[in-house]
C-alpha positions as CSV (number, residue, x, y, z in Angstrom):
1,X,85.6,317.0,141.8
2,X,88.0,315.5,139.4
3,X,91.8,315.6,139.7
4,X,94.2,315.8,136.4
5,X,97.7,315.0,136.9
6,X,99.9,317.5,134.9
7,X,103.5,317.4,134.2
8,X,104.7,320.3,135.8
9,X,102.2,320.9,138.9
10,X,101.7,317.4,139.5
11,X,98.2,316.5,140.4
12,X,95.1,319.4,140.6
13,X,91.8,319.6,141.5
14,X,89.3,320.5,138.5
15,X,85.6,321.4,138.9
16,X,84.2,319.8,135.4
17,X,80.7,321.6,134.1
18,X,80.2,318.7,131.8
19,X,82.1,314.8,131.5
20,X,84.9,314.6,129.5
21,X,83.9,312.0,126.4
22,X,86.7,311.0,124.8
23,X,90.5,310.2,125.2
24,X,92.3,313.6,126.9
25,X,95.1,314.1,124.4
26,X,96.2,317.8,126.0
27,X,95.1,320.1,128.8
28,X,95.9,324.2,128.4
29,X,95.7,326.5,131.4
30,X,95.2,329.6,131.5
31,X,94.7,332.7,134.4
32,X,92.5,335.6,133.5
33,X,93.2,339.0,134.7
34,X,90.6,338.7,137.1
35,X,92.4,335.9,139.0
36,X,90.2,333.3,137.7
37,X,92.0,330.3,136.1
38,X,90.3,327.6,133.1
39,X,91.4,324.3,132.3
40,X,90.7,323.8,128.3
41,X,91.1,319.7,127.4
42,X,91.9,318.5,123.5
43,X,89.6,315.1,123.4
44,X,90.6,312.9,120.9
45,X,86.9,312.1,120.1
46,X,85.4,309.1,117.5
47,X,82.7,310.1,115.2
48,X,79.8,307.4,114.8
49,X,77.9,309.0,111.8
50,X,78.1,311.5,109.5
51,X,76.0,314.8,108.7
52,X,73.5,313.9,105.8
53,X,73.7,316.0,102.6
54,X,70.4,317.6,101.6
55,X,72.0,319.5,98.6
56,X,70.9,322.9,99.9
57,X,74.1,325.4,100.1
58,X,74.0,329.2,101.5
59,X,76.7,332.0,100.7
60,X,77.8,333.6,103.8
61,X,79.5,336.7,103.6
62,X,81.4,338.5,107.1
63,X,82.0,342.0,106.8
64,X,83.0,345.0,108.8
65,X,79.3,346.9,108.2
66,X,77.5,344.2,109.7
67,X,78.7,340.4,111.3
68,X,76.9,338.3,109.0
69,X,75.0,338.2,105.2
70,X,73.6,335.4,104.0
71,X,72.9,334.9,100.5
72,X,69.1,334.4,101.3
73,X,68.8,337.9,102.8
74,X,69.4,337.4,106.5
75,X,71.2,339.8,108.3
76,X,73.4,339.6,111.5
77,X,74.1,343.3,112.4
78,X,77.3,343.3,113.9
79,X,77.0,343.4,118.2
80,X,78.2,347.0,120.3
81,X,79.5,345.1,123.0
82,X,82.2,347.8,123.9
83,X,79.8,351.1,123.1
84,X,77.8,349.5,126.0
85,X,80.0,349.2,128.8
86,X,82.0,352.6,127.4
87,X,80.7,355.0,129.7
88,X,81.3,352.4,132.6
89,X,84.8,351.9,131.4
90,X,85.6,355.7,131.2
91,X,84.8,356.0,134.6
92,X,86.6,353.3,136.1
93,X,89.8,354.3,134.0
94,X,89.5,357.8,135.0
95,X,89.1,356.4,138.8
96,X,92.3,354.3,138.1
97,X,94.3,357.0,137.0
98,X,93.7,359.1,140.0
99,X,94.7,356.7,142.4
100,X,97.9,357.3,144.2
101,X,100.3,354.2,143.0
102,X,101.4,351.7,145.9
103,X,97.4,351.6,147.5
104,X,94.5,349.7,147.6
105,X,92.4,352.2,146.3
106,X,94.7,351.7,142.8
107,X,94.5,348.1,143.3
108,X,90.8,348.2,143.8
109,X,90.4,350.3,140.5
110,X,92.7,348.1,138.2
111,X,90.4,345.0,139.2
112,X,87.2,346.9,138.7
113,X,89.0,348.0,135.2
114,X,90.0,344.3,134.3
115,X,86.9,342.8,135.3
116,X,85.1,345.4,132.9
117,X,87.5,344.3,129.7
118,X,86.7,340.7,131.1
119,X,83.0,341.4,131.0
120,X,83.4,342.6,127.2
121,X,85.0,339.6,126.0
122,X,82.9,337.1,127.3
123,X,80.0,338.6,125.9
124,X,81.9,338.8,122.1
125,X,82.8,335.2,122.8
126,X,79.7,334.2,123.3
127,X,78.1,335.8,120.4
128,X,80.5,334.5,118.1
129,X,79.8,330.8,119.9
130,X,75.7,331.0,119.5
């Protein structure tokens, strides 16, 4: 485990998925709907060689019919991330909606309905990432 002192909370325990190379300049946390919270460090990092040039240049175009064009011909249709999980969605909104306000059913349905949005945006975030 690794601890981080921080201003405000004073000193945390972190789980790290990979070391931390670098000098830590600034540490943002944040707490998902789902109750899950992420540590996101700003390393001050020192670059020991540059990318080499092979003079070859591509055109990339973003557009709302598809994600990506390349001026080569490649195309990146664009990912229906939400069309997927819709009908899920639907159903766990509707379940939300029905539940009497005050109980654990309702408070059962708004996680199910957060962890759904949750689901969505990792899997755009991801997409954009690879």
């Amino acid at each position: 485990m690794y601890y981080s002192q921080l201003s405000k909370l004073g000193e945390i325990e972190i789980k790290l998925h990979r070391d931390i190379d670098g000098e830590k300049q600034r540490i943002n946390i944040r707490k998902k709907p789902t109750c899950k919270w992420f540590a996101y460090f700003l390393v001050k990092l020192e670059l020991t060689s540059d990318i080499p040039k092979i003079g070859l240049s591509v055109g990339v175009d973003v557009d709302i019919k598809s994600f990506l064009t390349q001026s080569s011909g490649q195309y990146v249709p664009k990912p229906r991330f939400f069309v997927i999980d819709e009908k899920l969605l639907v159903k766990a909104q509707m379940k939300l909606a029905k539940a009497p306000k005050g109980t654990a059913i309702k408070a059962k349905a708004l996680k199910l309905v957060e962890h759904i949005h949750e689901r969505i945006s990792n899997k755009r975030e991801d997409f954009v990432q690879k």
